[in-house]
C-alpha positions in Angstrom: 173.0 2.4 -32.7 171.3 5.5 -32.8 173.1 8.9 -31.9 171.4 9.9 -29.0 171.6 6.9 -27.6 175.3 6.9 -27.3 175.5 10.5 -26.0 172.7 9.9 -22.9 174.2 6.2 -22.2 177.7 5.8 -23.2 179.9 3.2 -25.3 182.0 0.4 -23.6 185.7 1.8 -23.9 188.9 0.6 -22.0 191.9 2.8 -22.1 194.6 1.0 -22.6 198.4 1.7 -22.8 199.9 -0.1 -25.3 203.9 0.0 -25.7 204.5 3.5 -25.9 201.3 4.6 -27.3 197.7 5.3 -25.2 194.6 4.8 -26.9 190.8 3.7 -26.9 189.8 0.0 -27.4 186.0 -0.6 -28.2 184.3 -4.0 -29.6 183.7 -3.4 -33.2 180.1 -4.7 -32.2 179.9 -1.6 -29.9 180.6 0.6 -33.2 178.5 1.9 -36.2 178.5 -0.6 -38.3 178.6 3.1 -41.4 182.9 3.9 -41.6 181.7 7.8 -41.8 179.1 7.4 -38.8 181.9 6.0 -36.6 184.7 8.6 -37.4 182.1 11.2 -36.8 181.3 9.1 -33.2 185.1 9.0 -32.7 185.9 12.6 -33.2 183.5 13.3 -30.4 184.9 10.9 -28.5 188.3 11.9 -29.0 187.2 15.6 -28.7 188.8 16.5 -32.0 189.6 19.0 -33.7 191.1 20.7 -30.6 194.5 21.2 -30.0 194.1 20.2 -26.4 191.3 17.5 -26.8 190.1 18.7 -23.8 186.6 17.6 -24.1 187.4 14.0 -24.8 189.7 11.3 -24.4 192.8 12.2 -26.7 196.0 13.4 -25.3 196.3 16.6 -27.4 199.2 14.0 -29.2 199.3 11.7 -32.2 200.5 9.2 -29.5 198.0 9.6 -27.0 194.8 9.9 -29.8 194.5 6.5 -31.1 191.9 3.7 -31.7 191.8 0.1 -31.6 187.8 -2.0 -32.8 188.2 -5.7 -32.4 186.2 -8.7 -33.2 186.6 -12.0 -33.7 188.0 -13.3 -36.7 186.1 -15.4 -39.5 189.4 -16.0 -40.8 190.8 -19.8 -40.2 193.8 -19.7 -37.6 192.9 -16.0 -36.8 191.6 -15.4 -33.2 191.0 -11.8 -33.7 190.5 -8.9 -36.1 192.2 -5.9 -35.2 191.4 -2.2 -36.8 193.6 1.0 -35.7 192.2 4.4 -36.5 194.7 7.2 -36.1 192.5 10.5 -35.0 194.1 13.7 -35.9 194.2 16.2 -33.2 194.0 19.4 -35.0 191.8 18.3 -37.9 188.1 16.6 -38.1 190.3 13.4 -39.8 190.3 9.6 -38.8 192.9 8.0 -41.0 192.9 4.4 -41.9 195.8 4.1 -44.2 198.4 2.9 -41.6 198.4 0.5 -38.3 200.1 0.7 -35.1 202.3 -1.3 -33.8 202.2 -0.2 -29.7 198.3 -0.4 -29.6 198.9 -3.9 -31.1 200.4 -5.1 -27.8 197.4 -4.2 -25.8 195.0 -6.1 -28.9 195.6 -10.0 -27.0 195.0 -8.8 -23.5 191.7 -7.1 -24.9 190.8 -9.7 -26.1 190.9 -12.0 -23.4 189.5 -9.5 -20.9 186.5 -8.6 -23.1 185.9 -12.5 -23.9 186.2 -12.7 -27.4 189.3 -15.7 -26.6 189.8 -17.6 -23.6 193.1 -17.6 -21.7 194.9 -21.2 -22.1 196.5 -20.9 -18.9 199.5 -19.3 -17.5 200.3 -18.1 -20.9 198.0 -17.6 -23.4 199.2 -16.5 -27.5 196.6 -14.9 -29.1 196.6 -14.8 -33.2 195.7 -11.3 -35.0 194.9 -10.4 -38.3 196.0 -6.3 -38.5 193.2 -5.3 -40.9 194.6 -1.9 -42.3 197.6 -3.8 -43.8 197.0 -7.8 -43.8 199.9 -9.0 -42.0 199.6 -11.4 -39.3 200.8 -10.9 -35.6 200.9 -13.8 -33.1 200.5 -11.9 -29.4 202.3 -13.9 -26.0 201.6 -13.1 -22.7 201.1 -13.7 -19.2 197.3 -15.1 -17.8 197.3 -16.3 -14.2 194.0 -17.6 -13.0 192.6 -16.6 -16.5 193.4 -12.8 -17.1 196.1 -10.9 -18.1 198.8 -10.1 -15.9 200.1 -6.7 -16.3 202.4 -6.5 -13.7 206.4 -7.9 -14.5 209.9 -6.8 -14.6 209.8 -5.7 -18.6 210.8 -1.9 -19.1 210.9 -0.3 -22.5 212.1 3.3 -23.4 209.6 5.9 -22.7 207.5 4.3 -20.1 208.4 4.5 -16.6 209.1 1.6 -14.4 208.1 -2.2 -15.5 205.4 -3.9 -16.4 204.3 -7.7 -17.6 206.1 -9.1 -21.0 204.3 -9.1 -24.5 205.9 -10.7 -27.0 204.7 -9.9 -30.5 205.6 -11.6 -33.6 205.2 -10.3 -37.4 205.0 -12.0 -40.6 203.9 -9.7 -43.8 202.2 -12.8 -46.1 202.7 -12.4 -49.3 203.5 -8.5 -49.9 207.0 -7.1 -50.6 209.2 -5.7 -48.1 210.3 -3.0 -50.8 206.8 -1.7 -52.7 209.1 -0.4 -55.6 211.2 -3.6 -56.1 214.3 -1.1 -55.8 216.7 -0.7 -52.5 216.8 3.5 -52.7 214.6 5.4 -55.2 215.6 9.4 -56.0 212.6 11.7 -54.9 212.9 15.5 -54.6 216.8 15.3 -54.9 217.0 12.8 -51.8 218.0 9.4 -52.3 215.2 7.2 -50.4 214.7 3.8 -49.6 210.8 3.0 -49.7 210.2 0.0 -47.2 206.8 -1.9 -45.3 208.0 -4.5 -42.8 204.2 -3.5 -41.2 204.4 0.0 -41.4 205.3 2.5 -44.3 208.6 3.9 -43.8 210.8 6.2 -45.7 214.5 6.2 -44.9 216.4 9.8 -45.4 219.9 10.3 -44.4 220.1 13.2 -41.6 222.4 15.2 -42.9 220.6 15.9 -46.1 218.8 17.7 -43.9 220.5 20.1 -42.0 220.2 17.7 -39.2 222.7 16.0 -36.5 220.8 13.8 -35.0 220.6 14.4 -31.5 218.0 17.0 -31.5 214.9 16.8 -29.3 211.6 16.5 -30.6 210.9 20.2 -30.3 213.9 21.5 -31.9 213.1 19.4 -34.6 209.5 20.5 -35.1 210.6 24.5 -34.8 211.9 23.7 -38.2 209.5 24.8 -40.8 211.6 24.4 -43.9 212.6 20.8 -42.4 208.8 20.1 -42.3 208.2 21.6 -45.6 211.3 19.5 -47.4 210.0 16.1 -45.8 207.1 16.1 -46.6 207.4 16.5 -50.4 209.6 13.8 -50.1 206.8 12.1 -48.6 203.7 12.8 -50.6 206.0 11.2 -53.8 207.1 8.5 -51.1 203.3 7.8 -50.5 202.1 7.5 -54.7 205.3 5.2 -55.4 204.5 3.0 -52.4 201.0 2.8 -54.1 199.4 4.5 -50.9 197.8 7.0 -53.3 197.0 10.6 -52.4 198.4 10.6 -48.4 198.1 14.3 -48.0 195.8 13.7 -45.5 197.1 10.6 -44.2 200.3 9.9 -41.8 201.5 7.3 -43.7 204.4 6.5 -44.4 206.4 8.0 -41.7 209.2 9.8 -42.4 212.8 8.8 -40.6 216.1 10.5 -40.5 219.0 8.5 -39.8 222.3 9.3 -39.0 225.3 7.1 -37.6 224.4 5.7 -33.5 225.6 8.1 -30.8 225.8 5.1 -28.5 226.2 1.4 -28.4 222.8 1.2 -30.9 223.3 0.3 -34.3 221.3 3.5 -36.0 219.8 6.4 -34.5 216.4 7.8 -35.6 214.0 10.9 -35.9 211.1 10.5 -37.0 208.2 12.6 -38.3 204.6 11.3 -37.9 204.5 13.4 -40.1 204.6 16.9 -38.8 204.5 16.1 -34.9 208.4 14.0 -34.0 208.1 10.7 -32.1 209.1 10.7 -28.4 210.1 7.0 -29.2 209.8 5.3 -31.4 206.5 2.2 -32.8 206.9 -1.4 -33.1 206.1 -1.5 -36.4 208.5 1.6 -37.3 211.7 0.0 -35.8 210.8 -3.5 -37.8 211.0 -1.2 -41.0 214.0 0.7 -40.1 215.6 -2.4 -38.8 214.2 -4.0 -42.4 215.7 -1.5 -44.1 218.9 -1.1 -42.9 219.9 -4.8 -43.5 219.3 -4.6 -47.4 222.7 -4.0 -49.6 222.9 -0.7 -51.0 219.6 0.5 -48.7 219.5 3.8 -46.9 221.2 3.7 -44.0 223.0 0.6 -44.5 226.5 2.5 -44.5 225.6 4.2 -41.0 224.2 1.3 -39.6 226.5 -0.7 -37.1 225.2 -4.3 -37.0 226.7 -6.4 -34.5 224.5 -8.7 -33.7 223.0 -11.2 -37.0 219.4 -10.8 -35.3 219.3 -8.0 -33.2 218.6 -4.0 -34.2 219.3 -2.0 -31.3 217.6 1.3 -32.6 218.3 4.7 -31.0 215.6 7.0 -30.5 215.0 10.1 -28.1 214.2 8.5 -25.3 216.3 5.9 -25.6 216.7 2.2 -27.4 214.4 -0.1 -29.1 215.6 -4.1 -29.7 214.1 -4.9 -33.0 214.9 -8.8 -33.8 214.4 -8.8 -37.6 215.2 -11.3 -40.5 215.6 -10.3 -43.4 215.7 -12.8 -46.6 216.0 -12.6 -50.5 213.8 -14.7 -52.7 215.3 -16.4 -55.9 213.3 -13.7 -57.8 215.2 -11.0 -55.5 212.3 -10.2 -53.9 213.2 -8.9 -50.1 211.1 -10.5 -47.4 210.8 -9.7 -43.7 209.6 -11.3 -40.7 210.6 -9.7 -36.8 209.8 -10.1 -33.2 209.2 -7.1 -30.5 208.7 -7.4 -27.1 206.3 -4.9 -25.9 204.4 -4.1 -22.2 200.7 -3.0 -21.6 198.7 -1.7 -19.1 194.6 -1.4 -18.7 194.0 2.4 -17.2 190.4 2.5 -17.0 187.5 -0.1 -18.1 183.8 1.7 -18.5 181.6 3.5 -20.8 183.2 6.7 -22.5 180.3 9.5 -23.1 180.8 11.2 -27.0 180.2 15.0 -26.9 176.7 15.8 -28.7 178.2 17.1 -31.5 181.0 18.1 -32.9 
């Protein structure tokens, strides 16, 4: 795919919003095929580095500059591959290291809608291997007359009204729910539990902190020392979870807990890592609900659990229903495996023109 090709005649793209995310959904076929040629396409596409992304498609927000490429799978009793590329806003970076749970919901509709499987009736379940990580997710959803619905009477916090029901299940194969074997480990001073139930989490009580709780996303990221403290915490959190150097990464995310303020059973601030979620990802509430299930596990004394399946996590716009199981190997190895029900919504469907150059 030559360069000037794309600029003068455009890429297939669809917008999608997926749970409480918005991001870009292209056929891996319609991509450079060279991982530095397509981050370099995508930052033009995106319009990064610009803290507005005005001349692109990003939201001037981690949550509203994402990217899903999808193919078919070669892999037996996988329907589709799915790749996320988190594209900074601020900073000529597309980071691989993590994937993303909320674009995953939109992954089966796309699928069906670009051709790659065909709907099997009024319901269709799509299978989906999540290539940054390995685990396995098994998409459900509505397909009248062969297409996605995306109308229904689903609402999740932080997307208005209601749309059609997504129901999104989660295995991790073979990998460990804890990477360092241990329920808490001591970095910087702050007792931490290290845990991937699909996406890198680190668990910090709140009040280590200096923090309450309750505080908005802004108040949160006015805090320059706060920022400062978590992420040395997290750039030890990322080497011992073997993620390597994630300096330049946003893995693994960084979550405060502190006792529920309503009828939830934990409630959450997390760092992404500098910018605060407005919500909260699938894939982050199946680690924190994970997490706080294991004995002796951050967040485990805060946690309220009173339901045996059910995590009701609080978050600042309001609650996410994790259903998680957790189970312990003879070896003691901690396992996890959880269900999420999501919503998504095609915007737009057409060919998205990448500036010249960047």
């Amino acid at each position: 795919m030559a360069a000037a090709d794309t600029v003068r005649t455009g890429i297939p793209c669809m917008l999608m919003r997926g749970g409480t995310s918005k991001g870009a959904y292209f056929l891996a076929e319609d991509m450079p095929g060279d991982p530095a040629e397509r981050d370099d396409l995508l930052l033009r596409i995106m319009g990064s580095p610009d803290p507005s992304q005005i001349d692109g498609l990003g939201g001037a927000h981690p949550l509203t500059s994402k990217v899903a490429i999808v193919s078919r799978s070669t892999e037996p009793g996988i329907d589709v591959d799915y790749l996320f590329l988190q594209v900074a806003v601020e900073e000529p970076v597309v980071a691989d290291a993590q994937t993303c749970g909320n674009l995953l919901a939109g992954i089966g509709p796309f699928a069906i809608e670009r051709g790659l499987v065909a709907a099997s009736g009024d319901e269709s379940t799509v299978r989906i291997r999540l290539l940054n990580t390995g685990d396995v997710a098994t998409a459900t959803f509505s397909t009248p007359g062969g297409l996605p619905d995306y109308d229904g009477d689903t609402a999740i916090d932080g997307v208005p009204g209601t749309a059609g029901r997504i129901t999104l299940e989660l295995t991790g194969g073979d990998k460990p729910l804890l990477p360092t074997g241990r329920p808490a480990d001591d970095i910087d001073g702050h007792r931490v539990t290290l845990i991937d139930n699909g996406m890198p989490v680190a668990l910090l009580r709140a009040d280590e902190f200096g923090v309450s709780g309750d505080e908005s996303p802004a108040e949160l990221e006015e805090r320059a020392d706060l920022h400062e403290a978590l992420e040395r915490v997290r750039l030890e959190a990322g080497r011992l979870m073997g993620l390597g150097d994630v300096a330049a990464q946003t893995v693994p995310k960084m979550f405060l807990l502190s006792p529920p303020r309503g009828a939830g059973a934990i409630s959450t601030r997390a760092f992404i890592p500098a910018r605060v979620h407005t919500s909260i990802g699938v894939l982050m509430a199946a680690s924190v609900a994970a997490g706080i299930r294991i004995p002796d596990a951050v967040g485990s004394d805060l946690a309220v659990l009173a339901d045996p399946d059910v995590t009701d996590i609080e978050h600042p716009s309001g609650t996410f229903s994790a259903t998680v199981g957790v189970t312990r190997d003879a070896d003691g190895t901690w396992r996890a495996a959880s269900t999420s029900i999501r919503t998504a919504r095609k915007i737009f469907d057409g060919r998205v023109f990448p500036r010249p150059r960047r």
